[in-house]
N, C-alpha and C positions, 0 to 999 in steps of 0.2 A: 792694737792694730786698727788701722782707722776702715771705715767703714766704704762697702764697695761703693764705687759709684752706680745708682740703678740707672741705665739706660734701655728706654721702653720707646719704639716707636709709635706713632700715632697713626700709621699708615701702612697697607699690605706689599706695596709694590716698593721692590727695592732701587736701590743706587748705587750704580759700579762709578767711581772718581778714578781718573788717570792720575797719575806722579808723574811730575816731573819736572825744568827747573824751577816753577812757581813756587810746588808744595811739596819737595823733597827734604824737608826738616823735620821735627818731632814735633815743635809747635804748631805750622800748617795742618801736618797728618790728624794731631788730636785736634785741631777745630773743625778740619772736614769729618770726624767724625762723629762730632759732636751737633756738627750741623745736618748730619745725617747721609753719611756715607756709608755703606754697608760691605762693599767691598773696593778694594784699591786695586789699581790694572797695572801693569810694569808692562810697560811698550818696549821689546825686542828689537823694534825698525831704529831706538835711538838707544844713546848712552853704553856704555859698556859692561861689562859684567861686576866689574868693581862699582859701579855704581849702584844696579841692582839689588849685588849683596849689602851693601849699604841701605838702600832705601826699604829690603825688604826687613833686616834685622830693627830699623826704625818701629814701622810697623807691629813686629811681633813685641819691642819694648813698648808700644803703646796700648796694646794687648793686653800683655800681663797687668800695666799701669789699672787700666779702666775694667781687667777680667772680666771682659767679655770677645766671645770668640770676633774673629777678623777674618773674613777669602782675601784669597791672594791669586789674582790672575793675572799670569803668564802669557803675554801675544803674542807671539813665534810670527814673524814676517813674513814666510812663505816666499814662493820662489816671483822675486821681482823681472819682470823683463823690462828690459831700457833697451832703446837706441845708442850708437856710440857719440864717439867727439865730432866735431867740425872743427874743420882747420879755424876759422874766424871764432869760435865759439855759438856761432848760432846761426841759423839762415831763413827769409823770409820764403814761406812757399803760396803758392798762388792757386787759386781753384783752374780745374783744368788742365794743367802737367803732369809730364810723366814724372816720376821721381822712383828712384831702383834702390833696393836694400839685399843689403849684403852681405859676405863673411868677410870680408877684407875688411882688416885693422886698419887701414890709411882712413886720416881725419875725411868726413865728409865736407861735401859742398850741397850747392843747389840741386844737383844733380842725384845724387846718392849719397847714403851713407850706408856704416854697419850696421847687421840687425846681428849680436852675434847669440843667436837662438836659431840655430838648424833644426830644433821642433818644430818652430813656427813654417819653417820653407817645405817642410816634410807633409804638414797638416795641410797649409792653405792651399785652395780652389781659385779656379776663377772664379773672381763677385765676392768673393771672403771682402770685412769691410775690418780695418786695424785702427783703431782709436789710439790718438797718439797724446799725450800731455793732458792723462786726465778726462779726456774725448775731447779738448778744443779742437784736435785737426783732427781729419780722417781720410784715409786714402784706400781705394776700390782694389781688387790686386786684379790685372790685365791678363799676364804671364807669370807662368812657372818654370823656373828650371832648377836643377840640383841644388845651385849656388847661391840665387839670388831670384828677385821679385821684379817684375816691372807693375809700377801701383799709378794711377792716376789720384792726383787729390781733388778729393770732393768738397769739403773745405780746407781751407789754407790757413794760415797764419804763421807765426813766429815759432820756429823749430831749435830748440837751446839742446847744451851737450845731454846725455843719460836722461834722458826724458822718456815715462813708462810708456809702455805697448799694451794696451789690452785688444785679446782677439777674442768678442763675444760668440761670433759663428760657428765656431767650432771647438772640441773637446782636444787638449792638446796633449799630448803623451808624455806629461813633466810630471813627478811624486810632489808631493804637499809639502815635504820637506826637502828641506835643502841640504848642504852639508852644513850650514850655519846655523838653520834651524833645530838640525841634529844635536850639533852642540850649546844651544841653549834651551832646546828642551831638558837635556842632561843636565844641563845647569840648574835647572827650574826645578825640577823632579828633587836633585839633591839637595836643595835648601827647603823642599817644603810644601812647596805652592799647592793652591786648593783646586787651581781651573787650568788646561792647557790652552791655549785658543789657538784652534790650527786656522791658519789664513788661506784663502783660495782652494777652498773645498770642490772639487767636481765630481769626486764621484765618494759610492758608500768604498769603497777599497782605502779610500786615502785615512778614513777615518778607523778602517778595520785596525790600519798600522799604525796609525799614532796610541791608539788600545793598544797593541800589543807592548810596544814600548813602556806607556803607562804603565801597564800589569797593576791599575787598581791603586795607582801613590796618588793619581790625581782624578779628578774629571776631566774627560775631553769635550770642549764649548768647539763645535763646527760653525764656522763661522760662514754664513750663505751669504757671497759678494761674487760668484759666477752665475750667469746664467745656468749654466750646464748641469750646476747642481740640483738648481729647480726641478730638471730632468727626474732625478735620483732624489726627490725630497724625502721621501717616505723613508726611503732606503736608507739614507743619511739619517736622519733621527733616530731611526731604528737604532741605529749604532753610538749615539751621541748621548751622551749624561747630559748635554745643554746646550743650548743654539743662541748663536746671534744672529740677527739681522743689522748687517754691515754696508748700510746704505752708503758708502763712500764708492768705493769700487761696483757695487750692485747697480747704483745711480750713472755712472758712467756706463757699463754694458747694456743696462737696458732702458731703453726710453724711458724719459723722466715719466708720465704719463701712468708706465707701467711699475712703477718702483709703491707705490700709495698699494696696489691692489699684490703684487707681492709680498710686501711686508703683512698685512691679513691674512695672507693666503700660509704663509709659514707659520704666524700667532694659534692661525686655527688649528695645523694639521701639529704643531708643537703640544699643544693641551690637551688635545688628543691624546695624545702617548702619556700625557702627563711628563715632558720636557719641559724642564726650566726655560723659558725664552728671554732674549737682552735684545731690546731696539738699541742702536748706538749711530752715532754718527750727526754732525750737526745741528744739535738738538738744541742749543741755544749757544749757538756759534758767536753770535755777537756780544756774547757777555767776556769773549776773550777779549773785548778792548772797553766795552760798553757797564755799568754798573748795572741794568735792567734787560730782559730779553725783548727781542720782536713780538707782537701781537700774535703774530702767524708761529713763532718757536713756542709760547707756549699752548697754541693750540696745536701742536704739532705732541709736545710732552704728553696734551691732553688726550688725545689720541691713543698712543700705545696704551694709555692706561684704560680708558676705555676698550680697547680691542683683547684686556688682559694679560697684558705680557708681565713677565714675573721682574723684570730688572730694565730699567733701562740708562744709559752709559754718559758719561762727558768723559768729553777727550778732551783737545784745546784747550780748553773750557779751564781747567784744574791744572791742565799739564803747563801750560805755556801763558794763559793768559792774564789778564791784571788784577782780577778779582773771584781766587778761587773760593774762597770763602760762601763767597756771596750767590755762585752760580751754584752749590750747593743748596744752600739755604732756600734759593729761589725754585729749582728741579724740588724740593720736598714743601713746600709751598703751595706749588703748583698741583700736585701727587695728592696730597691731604684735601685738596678743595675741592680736586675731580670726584676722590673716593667718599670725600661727604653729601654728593648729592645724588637723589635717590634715583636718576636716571642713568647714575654710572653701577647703582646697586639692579636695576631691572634690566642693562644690557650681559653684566656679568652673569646674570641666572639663565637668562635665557638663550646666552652661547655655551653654557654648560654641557662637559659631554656623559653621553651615557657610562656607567659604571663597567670597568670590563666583568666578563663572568668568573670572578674568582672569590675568594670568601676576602680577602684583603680590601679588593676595591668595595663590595659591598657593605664593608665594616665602617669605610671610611664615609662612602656614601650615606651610612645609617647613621653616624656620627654628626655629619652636619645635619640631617634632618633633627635628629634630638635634638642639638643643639642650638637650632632655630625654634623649634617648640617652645623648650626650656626656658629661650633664652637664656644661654649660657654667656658668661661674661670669657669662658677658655676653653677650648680643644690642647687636652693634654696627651703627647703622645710618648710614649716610651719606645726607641728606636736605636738598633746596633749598626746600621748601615745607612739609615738616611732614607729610606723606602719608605716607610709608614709614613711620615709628615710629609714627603712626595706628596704619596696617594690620598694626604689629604689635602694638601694645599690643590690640587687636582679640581678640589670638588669647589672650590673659591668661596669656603663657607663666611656666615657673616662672623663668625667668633674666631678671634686669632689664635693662632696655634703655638701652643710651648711645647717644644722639642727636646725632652731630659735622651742624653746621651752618654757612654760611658766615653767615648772616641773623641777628641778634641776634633781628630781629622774631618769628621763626621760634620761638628758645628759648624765648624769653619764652611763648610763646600753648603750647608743650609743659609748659609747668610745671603745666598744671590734665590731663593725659594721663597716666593712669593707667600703673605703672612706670616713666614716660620722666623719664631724667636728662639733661637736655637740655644742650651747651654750642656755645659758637661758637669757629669753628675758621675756617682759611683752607680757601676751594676743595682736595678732588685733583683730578689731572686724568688717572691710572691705577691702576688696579687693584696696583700695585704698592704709592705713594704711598698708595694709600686703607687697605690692610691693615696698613702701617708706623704711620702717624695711628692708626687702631683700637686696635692691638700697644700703643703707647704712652699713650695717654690711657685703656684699661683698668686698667696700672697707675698711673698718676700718680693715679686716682680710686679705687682701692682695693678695682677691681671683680675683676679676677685678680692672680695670683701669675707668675712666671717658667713658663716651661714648662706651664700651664693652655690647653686648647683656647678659643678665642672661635668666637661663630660672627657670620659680618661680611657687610653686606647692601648691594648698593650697584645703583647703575643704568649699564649702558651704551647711550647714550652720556653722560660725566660731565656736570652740571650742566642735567640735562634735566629739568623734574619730571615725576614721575610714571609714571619710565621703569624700577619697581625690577625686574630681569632677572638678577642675579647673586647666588649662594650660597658662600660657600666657608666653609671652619672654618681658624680659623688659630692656630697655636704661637705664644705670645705669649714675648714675648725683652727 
C-alpha cells in the first residue's frame, strides 16, 4: 500500500474554495487542494442537484485519495426578491420620478412594474429606501396602499427584468428558508455535508429552525448580509456553529463606509463565543479574469487575518474564473506572510478574549500558556464532538493544534477551525493510550521531532463530550 500523502499546512487561518464550472473536476479539486483549500462550498443559487451530487462525491473521492478529512459547505440561497418583467425588457429610470410597484403580473414599463412580495407592501413606511440591482437604483416609498407603492427614485438608471430588491430599513416577515431552500437543505443533510449556510439571517429564530432541521447532521454557518441581524448579533451567534461575513449583500444594505467596521465588529463578538468566523466575498475578485490580485485585495485578505477570523472564502475566484488554481495559491500566500510577521502575532494576543468560567476553557486557556512556555512545537487534543479544539483554537495559541477524533463528521466540520489539523483516529480509553496516540501522530504529521515536549488535552471520563478536565506535556518518543 503506498504511503499517505502528509499534508501539513503552514498557516492557522483557513480557505473555503467555491466549485463550480472552473473546478468542478477531480483534477482541479486535488490542486486546489493541494494548493491549499481546506474546505469546498457548493453554491445552491446555481447548478442543479445532479450536479452537486456529482461535484460533492468528487470531493469525498479525493478524500479518501489524499486521507485527509475535507468540509463541505452547503449555501442554501435563501429567500431572493426580484422585481418582475418589462414589456421591452428593461427601462431607463431618471432621478426624480414617481415610479409604482405592484402585484399585477402584466410586463412593466416606465411607469410601474411588479414587486410580487406583499411582505414588502405589508412592511414598508413612508421613507422606507428599496435598493434595486444590487443598490445601483434606489427609490424613496411616498405611499402606501394594500396593493402597491408609489416610490420616487433617488437614483436612476437602467432597470432590466428579475432584478433583486433589498429592503435594509426594515425586518421583513419572510423564513430564511424557502421551499427551495427546504429542498436542498434536504438534499445537503442526505449526502453529507459538514456546514449549512443559511442566507439572509435576520433574526436568532431563523437560525433556531435551520437547528432544528439539522438536529446535529451538520453545522449551521449564519451568514450576516442583513442589516437587521446586526440587530440580533449576539443572539444569532449564540445559536450558530459558525458565521460568515457575507460582504456582497451586507455591502449593498449598508453604507460602503460602514461594511470595514461591521465586519470587525462580527470577528470580535464571533471569538468571543469561540465561533468559527469566514469573511467571504470579493476578496480577490479580479483574479477571476487577472493571474495576480489588486494591491488593495490583498490588503483586504490581510486584513481579516489580522482581525483573526478562522476562514476566509473565494467565490468567482474558483468557481467561474480563469485561474482557480492560482487564486488559491495566492489567498495562502498572502495568509502565511501576514501570519509570519510578528505584528500579526502581537495583534492576535492582544484581541484575545477572556477565558469563560468553566474548567474546559480554563484547561484550554492553561494549555496555550504551557505551551508558549514550553515552546511546544503541538497542542494535542482528544475530542468527540469538536468542542475542545474549539476552545482551543479560541485561545489562538502559537502552537498548532492536532485534533485526534474518533468521528470522521467531527474532522470534517474542524477543517474551517482556525489552526486545527484535524484527523480521525480510533477512541482511547486511558490517559496512557491517549498520550501514546498524541506521541505518535505528532510525528507521523510532521508536527514534532523525537524528544520535543507536546502539550496533550483530553477529558476524564474518555468519550464524554465536553468533559475537557486533563493537562499534561508530554516527551514525544
Amino acid at each position: 500500500m503506498a504511503p499517505r500523502m502528509r499534508i501539513r499546512r503552514r498557516r492557522r487561518t483557513k480557505i473555503i474554495a467555491t466549485i463550480g464550472p472552473a473546478s468542478a473536476n477531480a483534477d482541479m479539486l486535488e490542486k486546489l487542494f493541494i494548493a491549499g483549500a481546506d474546505v469546498f462550498r457548493l453554491n445552491f443559487s446555481h447548478g442543479s442537484h445532479d450536479d452537486h451530487a456529482r461535484n460533492f462525491a468528487l470531493i469525498r473521492d479525493l478524500e479518501r485519495k489524499l486521507d485527509r478529512p475535507i468540509g463541505v459547505l452547503a449555501d442554501v440561497q435563501g429567500p431572493k426578491l426580484r422585481v418582475g418583467r418589462f414589456s421591452a425588457g428593461k427601462v431607463q429610470l431618471q432621478s426624480g420620478q414617481k415610479f409604482r410597484l405592484d402585484l399585477d403580473p402584466t410586463p412593466g414599463d416606465t411607469t410601474r412594474v411588479q414587486l410580487p412580495h406583499p411582505e414588502i407592501l405589508q412592511s414598508a413606511g413612508i421613507g422606507t429606501n428599496l435598493l434595486l440591482d444590487d443598490g445601483k437604483l434606489r427609490l424613496r416609498v411616498e405611499h402606501v396602499r394594500p396593493d402597491h407603492l408609489i416610490t420616487t427614485v433617488v437614483t436612476g438608471g437602467t432597470l432590466s427584468d428579475r432584478k433583486g430588491v433589498n429592503v435594509p430599513d426594515v425586518v421583513l416577515p419572510i423564513p430564511a428558508l424557502t421551499e427551495k431552500d427546504r429542498a436542498d437543505f434536504a438534499f445537503a443533510l442526505e449526502h453529507g455535508v459538514d456546514y449549512i449556510g443559511l442566507s439572509f439571517v435576520q433574526r436568532a429564530e431563523d437560525v433556531a429552525e435551520a437547528r432544528e432541521i439539522a438536529a446535529g447532521r451538520a453545522w449551521i454557518m449564519s451568514k450576516i448580509e442583513k442589516p437587521q441581524a446586526l440587530d440580533e448579533l449576539d443572539a444569532i451567534l449564540a445559536l450558530s456553529d459558525c458565521v460568515m461575513v457575507a460582504r456582497g449583500d451586507l455591502g449593498v444594505e449598508l453604507p460602503p463606509e460602514d461594511v470595514p467596521l461591521a465586519q470587525k465588529r462580527i470577528i470580535r463578538a464571533a471569538r468571543q463565543l469561540g465561533c468559527p468566523v469566514v469573511v467571504a466575498t470579493q476578496m480577490l475578485e479580479s483574479m477571476i479574469s487577472a493571474p495576480a490580485p489588486t494591491r488593495a485585495e490583498a490588503s483586504d485578505v490581510a486584513t481579516a487575518v489580522f482581525d483573526g477570523a478562522d476562514a476566509v472564502m473565494l467565490s468567482a475566484e474558483t468557481a467561474a474564473g480563469q485561474y482557480p488554481q492560482e487564486a488559491v495559491t495566492m489567498m495562502d500566500r498572502i495568509i502565511a506572510r501576514v501570519e509570519g510577521n510578528d505584528g500579526w502575532r502581537t495583534m492576535i494576543d492582544a484581541s484575545r478574549p477572556e477565558p469563560e468560567h468553566s474548567v474546559a476553557d480554563a484547561i484550554a486557556s492553561a494549555a496555550r500558556q504551557v505551551a508558549h512556555t514550553i515552546q511546544a512545537p503541538a497542542i494535542c487534543t482528544f475530542t468527540s464532538s469538536g468542542s475542545t479544539a474549539r476552545r482551543t483554537a479560541r485561545e489562538r495559541p502559537e502552537a498548532p493544534i492536532l485534533a485526534l477524533t474518533s468521528a470522521v463528521e467531527v474532522a470534517r466540520r474542524l477543517a474551517v477551525v482556525w489552526g486545527v489539523h484535524a484527523l480521525q483516529t480510533t477512541e482511547t480509553h486511558t490517559m496512557t493510550e491517549t498520550v501514546a496516540r498524541c506521541s505518535r501522530f505528532s510525528l507521523t504529521e510532521g508536527f514534532a521531532k523525537h524528544g520535543q515536549d507536546i502539550v496533550v488535552l483530553a477529558g476524564v471520563p474518555f468519550g464524554q463530550p465536553g468533559s475537557t478536565n486533563a493537562l499534561r506535556v508530554v516527551r514525544v518518543k
